[in-house]
N, C-alpha and C positions, 0 to 999 in steps of 0.2 A: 196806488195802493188799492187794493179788493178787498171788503172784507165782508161776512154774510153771517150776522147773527142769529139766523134760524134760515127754515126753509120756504119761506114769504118774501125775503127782501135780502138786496144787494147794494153795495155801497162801493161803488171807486172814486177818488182822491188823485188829481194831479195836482202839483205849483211849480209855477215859473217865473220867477221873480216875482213880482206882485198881488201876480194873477192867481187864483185857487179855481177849479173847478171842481164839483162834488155832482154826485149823482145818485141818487136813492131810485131805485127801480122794486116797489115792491107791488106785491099779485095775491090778494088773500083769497081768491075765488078760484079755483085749478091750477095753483102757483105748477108751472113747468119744473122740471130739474132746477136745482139751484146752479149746475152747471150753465143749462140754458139762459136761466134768469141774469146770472153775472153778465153772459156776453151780450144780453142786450144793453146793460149798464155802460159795459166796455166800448161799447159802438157807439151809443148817445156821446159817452167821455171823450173820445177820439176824434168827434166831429170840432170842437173849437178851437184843437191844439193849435192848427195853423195858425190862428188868432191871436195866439196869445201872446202878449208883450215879451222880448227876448229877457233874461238875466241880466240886470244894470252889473258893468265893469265893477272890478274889485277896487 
């Protein structure tokens, strides 16, 4: 999930079974495009997926 409640700060949200990553990327001093700002979000978010514990069986 991405989500961007103004144009200062971005927010994406993975879960994987147990695991939650969250990432707040905000910039109050020449905040870039909010386009720009999410993908830096998105890129920090993307770095621990390998990591993360698989979904425990149903």
């Amino acid at each position: 999930m991405v989500d961007s409640d103004d144009r200062y700060s971005c927010t994406t949200t993975v879960k994987s079974g147990w695991a939650t990553v969250t990432t707040l990327v905000t910039r109050t001093w020449n905040p870039p495009p909010i386009k720009e700002l999410c993908a830096i979000a998105i890129d920090f978010t993307r770095r621990p997926i390998p990591k993360m514990e698989a979904p425990a069986p149903s």
